[in-house]
N, C-alpha and C positions, 0 to 999 in steps of 0.2 A: 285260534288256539295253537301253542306251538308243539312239534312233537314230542311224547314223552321223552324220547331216547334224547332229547333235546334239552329236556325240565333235568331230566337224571344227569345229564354232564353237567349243566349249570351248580347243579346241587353239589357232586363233586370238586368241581374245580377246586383249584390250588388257593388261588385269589377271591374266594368268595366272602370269605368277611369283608376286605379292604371295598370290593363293589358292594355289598351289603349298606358299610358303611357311607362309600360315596351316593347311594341310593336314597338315605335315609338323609344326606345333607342336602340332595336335590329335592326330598320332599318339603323340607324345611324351606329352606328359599322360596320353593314354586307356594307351597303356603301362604310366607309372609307376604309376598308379591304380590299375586291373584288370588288370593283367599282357597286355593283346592291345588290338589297336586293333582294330573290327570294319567292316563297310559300314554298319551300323545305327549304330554311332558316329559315323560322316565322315556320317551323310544329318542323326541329329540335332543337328549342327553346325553343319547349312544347307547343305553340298554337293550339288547335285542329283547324280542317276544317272551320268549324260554326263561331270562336273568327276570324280566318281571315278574311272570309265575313263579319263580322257584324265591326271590329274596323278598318280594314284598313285605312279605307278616313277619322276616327278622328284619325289617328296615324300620317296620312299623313300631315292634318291641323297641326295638332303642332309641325312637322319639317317644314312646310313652313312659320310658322309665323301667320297664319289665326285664325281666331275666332273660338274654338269651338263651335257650338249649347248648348244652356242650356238646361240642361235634364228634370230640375225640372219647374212645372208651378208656374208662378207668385203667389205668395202669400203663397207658401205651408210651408216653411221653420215659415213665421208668423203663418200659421194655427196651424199647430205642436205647435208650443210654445203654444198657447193660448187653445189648449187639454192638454199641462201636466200642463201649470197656472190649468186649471182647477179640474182634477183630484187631485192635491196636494190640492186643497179649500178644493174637498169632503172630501177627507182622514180626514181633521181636524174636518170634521163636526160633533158635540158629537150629538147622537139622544136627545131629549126631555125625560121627565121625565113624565111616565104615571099614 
C-alpha cells in the first residue's frame, strides 16, 4: 500500500485527470486484449502505487459512463478571472504626481 502523504499528492496533482484519463485508456485496452485489467498492468504502464489508489474509481467512472466529481469548488474558475481582471487594472495604474 502506498503512502498516504503519497495518495494526497497523487489526488492533488496538476495533471490528474489527463493520468486519470490515460488510466482508464489502459484499462480499456488491457480489457479488450486479456479480458481484465490488473495492478501489475496499470504499474507496467508507468502508474506508480499512490496514482492507482488515488485515480482508479475516476478511471473506472469514465469507462462506465458515470459522472465524474468536480474537483474544482463553485465559483473558483470566476474567482480566478476576477484576480487577474484585477491585477491587469493595477498594472495600468500610473502613480499621482507629487
Amino acid at each position: 500500500m502506498a503512502a498516504p502523504s503519497k495518495i494526497a499528492a497523487a489526488r492533488h496533482a496538476v495533471d490528474r485527470s489527463i493520468r486519470t484519463e490515460r488510466m482508464a485508456q489502459v484499462m480499456r485496452d488491457r480489457e479488450a486484449g486479456d479480458g481484465a485489467c490488473t495492478f501489475v498492468h496499470l504499474a507496467a504502464a508507468g502508474f506508480t502505487e499512490a496514482e492507482i489508489e488515488a485515480y482508479r474509481d475516476d478511471a473506472r467512472a469514465l469507462l462506465s459512463g458515470r459522472p465524474v466529481p468536480i474537483t474544482l469548488p463553485a465559483g473558483r474558475v470566476e474567482g480566478l478571472a476576477l484576480v487577474a481582471q484585477a491585477r491587469s487594472l493595477r498594472a495600468r495604474r500610473v502613480p499621482a504626481p507629487a
